[in-house]
N, C-alpha and C positions, 0 to 999 in steps of 0.2 A: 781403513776408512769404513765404519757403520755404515749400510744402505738404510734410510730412519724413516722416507717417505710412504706414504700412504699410497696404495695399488688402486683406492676406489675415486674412480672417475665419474662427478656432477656433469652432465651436460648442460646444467639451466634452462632444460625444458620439464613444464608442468606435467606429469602424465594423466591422462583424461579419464581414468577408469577402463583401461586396458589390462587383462585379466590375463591375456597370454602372450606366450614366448611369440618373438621376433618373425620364427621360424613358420611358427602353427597359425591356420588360419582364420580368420574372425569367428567366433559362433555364429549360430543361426540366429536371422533376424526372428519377430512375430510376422506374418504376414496379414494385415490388415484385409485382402483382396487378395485374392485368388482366383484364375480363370477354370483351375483344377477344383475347385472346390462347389462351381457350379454345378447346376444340372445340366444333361444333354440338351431340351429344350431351350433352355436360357443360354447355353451357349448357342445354338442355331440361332436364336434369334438376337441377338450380340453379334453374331456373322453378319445375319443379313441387314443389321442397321450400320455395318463398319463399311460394307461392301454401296449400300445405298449412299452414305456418305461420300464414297472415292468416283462412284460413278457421277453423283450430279458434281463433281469436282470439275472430273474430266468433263461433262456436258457444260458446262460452263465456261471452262479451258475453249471450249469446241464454237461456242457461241460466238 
């Protein structure tokens, strides 16, 4: 008896533009934003507006 069938298996999913193996992992995005790509001043002052934000949190929590 002939084995006559075909080895390659459809799964009937669309692939989205996926470039690599199963195995390998996604490329690198663009990063739009970056904390790294700041300057030291702009991060200090990025600190102290995140930090002023949690405190009148907590001050308010406290109220």
């Amino acid at each position: 008896m002939a084995h006559t069938h075909s080895h390659v298996h459809h799964d009937g999913h669309a692939h989205h533009g996926h470039s690599h193996g199963p195995a390998a992992p996604h490329p690198a995005q663009v990063a739009h934003w970056s904390i790294l790509r700041m300057t030291v001043p702009a991060r200090l002052a990025a600190a102290l507006a995140v930090s002023a934000c949690l405190w009148g949190a907590v001050w308010l929590a406290m109220r």
